[in-house]
C-alpha positions as CSV (number, residue, x, y, z in Angstrom):
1,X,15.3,12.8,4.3
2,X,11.9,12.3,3.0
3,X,9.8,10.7,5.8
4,X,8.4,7.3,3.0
5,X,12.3,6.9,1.8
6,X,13.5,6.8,5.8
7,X,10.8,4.2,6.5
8,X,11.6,2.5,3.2
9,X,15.0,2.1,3.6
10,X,15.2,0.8,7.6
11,X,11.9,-1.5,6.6
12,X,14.0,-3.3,4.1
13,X,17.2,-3.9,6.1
14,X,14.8,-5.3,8.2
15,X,13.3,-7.6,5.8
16,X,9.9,-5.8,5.5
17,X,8.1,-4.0,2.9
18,X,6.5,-0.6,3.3
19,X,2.5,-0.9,2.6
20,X,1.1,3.2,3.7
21,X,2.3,5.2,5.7
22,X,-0.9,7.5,7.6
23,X,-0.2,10.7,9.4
24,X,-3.0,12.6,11.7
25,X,-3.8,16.0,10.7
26,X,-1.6,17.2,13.6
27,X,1.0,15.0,13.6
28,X,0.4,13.3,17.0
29,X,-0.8,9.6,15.3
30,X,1.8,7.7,12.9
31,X,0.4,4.5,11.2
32,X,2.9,2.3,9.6
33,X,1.6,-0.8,7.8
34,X,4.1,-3.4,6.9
35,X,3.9,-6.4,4.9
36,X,6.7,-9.0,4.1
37,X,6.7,-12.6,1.8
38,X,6.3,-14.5,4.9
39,X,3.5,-12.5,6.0
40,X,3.1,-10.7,8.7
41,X,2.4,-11.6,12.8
42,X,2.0,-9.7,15.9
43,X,6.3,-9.8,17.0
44,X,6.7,-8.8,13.6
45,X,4.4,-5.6,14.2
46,X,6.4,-5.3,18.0
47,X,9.9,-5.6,16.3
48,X,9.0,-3.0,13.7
49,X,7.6,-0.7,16.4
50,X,10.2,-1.0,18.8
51,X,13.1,-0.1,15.9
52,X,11.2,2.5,14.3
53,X,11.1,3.9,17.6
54,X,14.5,4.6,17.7
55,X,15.2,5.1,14.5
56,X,12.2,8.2,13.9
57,X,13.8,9.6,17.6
58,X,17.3,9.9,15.7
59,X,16.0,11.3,13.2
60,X,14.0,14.2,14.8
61,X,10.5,12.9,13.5
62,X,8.0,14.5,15.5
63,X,5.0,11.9,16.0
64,X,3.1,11.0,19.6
65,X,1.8,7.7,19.0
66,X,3.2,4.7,16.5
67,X,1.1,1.8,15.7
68,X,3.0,-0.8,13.2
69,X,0.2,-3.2,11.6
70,X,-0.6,-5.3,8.8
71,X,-2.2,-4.3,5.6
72,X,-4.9,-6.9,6.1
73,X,-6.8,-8.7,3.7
74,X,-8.1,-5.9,1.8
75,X,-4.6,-4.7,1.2
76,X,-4.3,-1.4,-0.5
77,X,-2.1,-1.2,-4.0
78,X,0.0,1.7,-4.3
79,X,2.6,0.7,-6.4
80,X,3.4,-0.8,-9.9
81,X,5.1,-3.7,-8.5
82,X,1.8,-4.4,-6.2
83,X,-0.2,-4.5,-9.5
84,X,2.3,-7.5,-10.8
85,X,2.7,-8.7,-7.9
86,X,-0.7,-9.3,-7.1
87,X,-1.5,-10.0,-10.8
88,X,-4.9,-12.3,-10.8
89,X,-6.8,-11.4,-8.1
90,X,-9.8,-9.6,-7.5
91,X,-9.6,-5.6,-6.8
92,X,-11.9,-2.7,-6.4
93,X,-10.1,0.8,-7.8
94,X,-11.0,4.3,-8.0
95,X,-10.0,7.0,-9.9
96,X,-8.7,10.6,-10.2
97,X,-10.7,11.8,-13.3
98,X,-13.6,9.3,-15.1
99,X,-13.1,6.7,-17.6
100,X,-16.2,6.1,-19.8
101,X,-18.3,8.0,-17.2
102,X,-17.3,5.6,-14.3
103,X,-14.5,6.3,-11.3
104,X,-15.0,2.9,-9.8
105,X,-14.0,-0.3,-11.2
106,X,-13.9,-4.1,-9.4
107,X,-12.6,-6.8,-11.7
108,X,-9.5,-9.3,-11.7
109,X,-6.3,-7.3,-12.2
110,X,-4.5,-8.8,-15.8
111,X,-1.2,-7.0,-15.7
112,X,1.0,-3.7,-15.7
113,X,2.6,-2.1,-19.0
114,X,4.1,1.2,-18.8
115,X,2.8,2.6,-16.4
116,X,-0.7,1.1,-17.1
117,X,-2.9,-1.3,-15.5
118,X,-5.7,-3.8,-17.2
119,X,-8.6,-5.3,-15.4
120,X,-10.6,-7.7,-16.8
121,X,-14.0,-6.2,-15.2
122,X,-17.2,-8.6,-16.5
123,X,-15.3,-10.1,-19.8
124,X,-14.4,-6.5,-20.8
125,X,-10.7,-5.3,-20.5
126,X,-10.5,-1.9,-18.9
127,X,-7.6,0.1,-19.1
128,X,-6.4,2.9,-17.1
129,X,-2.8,5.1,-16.1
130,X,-1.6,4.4,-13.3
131,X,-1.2,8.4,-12.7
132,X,-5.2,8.0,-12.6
133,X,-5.4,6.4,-9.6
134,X,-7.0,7.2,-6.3
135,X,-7.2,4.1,-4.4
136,X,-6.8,0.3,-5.4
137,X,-7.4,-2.2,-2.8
138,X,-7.9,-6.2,-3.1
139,X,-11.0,-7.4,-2.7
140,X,-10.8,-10.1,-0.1
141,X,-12.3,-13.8,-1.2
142,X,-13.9,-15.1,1.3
């Protein structure tokens, strides 16, 4: 089993959401970042750890060192559903191949059509395929 859809699958029957998932270059570090309607706390991060702990044992994952956290405020979008969900807010995205010349974009995030994604970047719409992306992360109001 693919390492995302194991984590997917045990986050959900416990009520969590998979954000990333970060690997070292060697294997020995494991990130896991986690995120769930309610939000998320430090025993949420403990449960999490202490389950995928057994679970990624069972399972023959080789990792030396598991740390469970929140996305934080600057959360990172990987998804389509992330784009609707977060619909309205503020985010800062990079992509694969220029648009227009430019890879980076910050603007409020208007929706998600077929597998495309509209900012609203200075009163301009920009448009761009979600296959296009880099990164995507929300820019924090502070």
């Amino acid at each position: 089993m693919d390492l995302t859809n194991l984590l997917e699958a045990t986050l959900a029957g416990l009520g969590y959401e998979l954000v990333d998932v970060e690997r070292s270059g060697r294997g020995g570090l494991m990130r896991v970042f986690i995120d769930s309607p309610k939000g998320i706390g430090l025993d949420d991060c403990t449960t999490v750890s202490h389950h995928l702990t057994r679970v990624l044992t069972v399972e023959n994952v080789d990792y030396e060192r598991l740390e469970v956290s929140s996305p934080g405020l600057d959360r990172p979008l990987k998804k389509a559903r992330d784009f609707e969900r977060f619909a309205g807010q503020k985010v800062r995205v990079k992509l694969r191949v220029p648009q227009a010349g430019q890879r980076n974009f910050t603007g409020v995030l208007k929706h998600t059509r077929a597998g495309t994604v509209e900012l609203d970047v200075e009163g301009k719409a920009v448009a761009f395929d979600l296959a296009n992306l880099d990164k995507a992360r929300l820019v924090p109001e502070l």
